[in-house]
N, C-alpha and C positions, 0 to 999 in steps of 0.2 A: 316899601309900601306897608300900611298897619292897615291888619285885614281883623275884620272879630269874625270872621267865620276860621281863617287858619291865622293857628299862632304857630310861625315856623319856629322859634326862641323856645315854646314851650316842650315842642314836641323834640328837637335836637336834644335838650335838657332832661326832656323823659327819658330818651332814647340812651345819655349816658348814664342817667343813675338806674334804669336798671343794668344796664351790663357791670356795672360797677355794685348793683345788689348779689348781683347771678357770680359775681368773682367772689365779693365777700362767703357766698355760702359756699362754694371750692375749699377757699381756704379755713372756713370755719371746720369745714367738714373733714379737714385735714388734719387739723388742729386736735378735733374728739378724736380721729379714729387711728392717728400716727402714720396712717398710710397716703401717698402720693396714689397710689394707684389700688384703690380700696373693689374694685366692681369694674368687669369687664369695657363700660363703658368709657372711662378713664382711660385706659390702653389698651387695645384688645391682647395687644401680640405680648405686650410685660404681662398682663393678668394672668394669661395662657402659660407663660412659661414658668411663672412665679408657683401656680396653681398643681402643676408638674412635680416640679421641684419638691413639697410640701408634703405632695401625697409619695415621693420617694422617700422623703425624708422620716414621713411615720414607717414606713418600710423596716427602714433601718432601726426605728425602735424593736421592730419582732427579730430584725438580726441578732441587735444587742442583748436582746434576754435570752437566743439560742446561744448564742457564744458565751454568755452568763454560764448557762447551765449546763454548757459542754465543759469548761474550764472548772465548773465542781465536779461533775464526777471524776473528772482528771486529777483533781487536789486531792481528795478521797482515796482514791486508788493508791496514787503516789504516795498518802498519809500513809496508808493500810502496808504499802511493800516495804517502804521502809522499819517500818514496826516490824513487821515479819522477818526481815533481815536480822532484826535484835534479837529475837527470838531465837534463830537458828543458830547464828552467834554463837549464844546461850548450850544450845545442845551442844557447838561444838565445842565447847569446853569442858563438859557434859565428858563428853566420851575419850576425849586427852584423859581425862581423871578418871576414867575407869580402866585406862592401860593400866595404872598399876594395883588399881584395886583389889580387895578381896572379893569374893562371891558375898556375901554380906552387904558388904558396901557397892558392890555394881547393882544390886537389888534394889540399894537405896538411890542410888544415881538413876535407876529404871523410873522411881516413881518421882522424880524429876524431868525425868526428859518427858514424862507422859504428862504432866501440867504441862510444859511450853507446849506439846503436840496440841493438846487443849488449847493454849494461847493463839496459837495461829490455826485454831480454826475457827474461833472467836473472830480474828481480826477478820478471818477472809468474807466471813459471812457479816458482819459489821459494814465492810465497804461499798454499802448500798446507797448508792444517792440518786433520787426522783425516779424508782424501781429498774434503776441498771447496775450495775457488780461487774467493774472491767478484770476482776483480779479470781471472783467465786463465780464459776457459770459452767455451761455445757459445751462452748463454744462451736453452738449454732451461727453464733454472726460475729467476726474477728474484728468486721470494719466498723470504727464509729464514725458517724457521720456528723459531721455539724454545720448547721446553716451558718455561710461566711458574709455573703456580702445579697445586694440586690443591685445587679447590673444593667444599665439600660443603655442600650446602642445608638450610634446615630442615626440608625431609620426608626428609630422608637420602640423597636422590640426591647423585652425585659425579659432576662432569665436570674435564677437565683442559684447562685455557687454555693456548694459548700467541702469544707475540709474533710477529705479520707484519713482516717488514720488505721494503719494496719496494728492491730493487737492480739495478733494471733501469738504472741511471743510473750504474753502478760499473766495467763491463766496459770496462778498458783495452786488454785484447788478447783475441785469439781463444785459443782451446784448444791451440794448436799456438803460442805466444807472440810469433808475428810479426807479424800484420794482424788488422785487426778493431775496434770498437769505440773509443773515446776516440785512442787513440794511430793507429791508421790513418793517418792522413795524414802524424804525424809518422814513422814509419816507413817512407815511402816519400820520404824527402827523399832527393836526391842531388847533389851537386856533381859537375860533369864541366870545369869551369874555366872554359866560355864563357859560363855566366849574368852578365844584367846588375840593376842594384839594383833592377830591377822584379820580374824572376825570384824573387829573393831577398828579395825582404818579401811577395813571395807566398806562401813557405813560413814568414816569421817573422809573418803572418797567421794561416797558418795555427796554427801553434805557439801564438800567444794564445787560437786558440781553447780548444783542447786543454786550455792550463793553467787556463785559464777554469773548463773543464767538470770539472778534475782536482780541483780546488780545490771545487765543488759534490761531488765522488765522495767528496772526504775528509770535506766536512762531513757528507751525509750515513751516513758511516760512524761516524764521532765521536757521531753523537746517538744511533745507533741501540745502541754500547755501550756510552754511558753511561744509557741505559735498561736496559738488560740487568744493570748492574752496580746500579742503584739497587734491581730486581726482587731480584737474585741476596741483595743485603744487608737487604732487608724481610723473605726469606723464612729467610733466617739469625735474624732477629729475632724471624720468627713463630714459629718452632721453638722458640727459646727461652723466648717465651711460653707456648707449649703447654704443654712440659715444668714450668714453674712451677704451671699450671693444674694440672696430673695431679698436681704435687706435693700442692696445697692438699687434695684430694680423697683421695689414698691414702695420703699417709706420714706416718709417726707421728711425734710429736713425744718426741725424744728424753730429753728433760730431763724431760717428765712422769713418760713409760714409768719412765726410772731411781726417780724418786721414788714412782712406784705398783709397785712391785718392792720396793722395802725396805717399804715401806705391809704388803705383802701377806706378806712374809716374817716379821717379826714376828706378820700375823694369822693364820700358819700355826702359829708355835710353840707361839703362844697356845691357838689350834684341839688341838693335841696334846696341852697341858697340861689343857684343861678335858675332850678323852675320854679324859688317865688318869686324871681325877679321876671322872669320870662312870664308870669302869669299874669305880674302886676301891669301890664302893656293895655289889656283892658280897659284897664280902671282909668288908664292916661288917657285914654280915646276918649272916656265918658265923662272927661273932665274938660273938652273941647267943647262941649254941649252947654255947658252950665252956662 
């Protein structure tokens, strides 16, 4: 039956070209913004979890710059004991050469051994990075701390780990770089010319010890940032995982979208051609009259 009060043809025909508008602008809107699930509306429970993720994932950027900056004072340190080792070195060959010395010449080996004294205390107070000195200090606090990761549980709780490292076995010198810790004793050597080779392997006793304990200082600084740097580079990694995760979940795939875009653009034309055809019913009616 042809009714001119309802046009059932036009109204079916309206009925798909907009849902066939209403998908175009889905996809359009997919298209600008690369996201499949841009706004909670779109998915609640992907948005929510994506939304998560994202804000753990900047977390981990303030991880990345503590573990940054834990791993320099440690390269510093380590710079600094090593040097120091040269240095001491230095004295102990210093004082082998004044076994056989004369008074004259141990005099003159005194005021060598007193520049490297000078040298490592140079270095110790040197090894200061973002106003910490694991090597020159008072050692008020042994332990470094460094923010490792940001951990979140399966009931949603989050706590923030980080690396202990004991360096109560690191302090070369005191806070003022001349006495103290590790190097004490070699710091207090002096030549006045009348030592004899007993005098003088008392201090190149002592000197072994020192390098003994110099050489433990650096190993333990060597493992503690190369732990820091295996951390720093898992959480580079996890970040990058993240971000692929939240990909899988929100972002659209583009080569579909383009293909459901031309899909949808022909079934709009389409849509427009069958409500002028559905319109033009009308005009057929009012051509029975003529």
């Amino acid at each position: 039956m042809s009714s001119l009060n309802t046009n059932a043809s036009a109204m079916t025909a309206l009925q798909t070209l907009s849902a066939t508008n209403k998908n175009m602008a889905t996809t359009q809107g997919r298209i600008a913004t690369g996201f499949r699930v841009a706004e909670a509306a779109d998915n609640a429970a992907y948005w929510s979890i994506a939304t998560t993720m994202r804000s753990d994932n900047k977390a981990f950027s303030s991880v990345q710059d503590a573990l940054g900056l834990g791993a320099g004072r440690l390269d510093v340190a380590y710079t600094a004991v090593d040097s120091a080792i040269t240095a001491v070195d230095k004295i102990k060959q210093k004082l082998v050469s004044a076994m056989s010395a004369s008074t004259e010449d141990k005099l003159k080996i005194q005021t060598e051994i007193a520049e490297l004294q000078g040298q490592l205390t140079s270095i110790g107070l040197a090894a200061n990075y973002a106003g910490s000195n694991l090597i020159a200090n008072d050692q008020t606090s042994t332990t470094l701390e460094v923010v490792s990761s940001y951990d979140r549980a399966s009931d949603g709780t989050v706590k923030v780990n980080t690396i202990n490292l004991d360096l109560s076995g690191t302090q070369l010198l005191d806070e003022t770089g001349t006495a103290g810790g590790i190097l004490d004793e070699v710091m207090q050597i002096t030549l006045d010319g009348t030592e004899d080779n007993a005098a003088i392997q008392a201090h190149l006793d002592n000197i072994e010890t020192a390098l003994a304990e110099m050489a433990t200082a650096a190993s333990t600084i060597g493992a503690a940032k190369s732990r820091v740097d295996m951390q720093k580079d898992f959480v580079s990694k996890l970040q990058d995982a993240i971000d692929r995760g939240v990909g899988q979940l929100v972002d659209a795939d583009m080569n579909k979208e383009s293909a459901r875009l031309s899909a949808l653009q022909v079934q709009q034309q389409l849509g427009i051609q069958a409500l002028s055809i559905a319109n033009s019913n009308t005009q057929n009616i009012l051509s029975l009259f003529r």
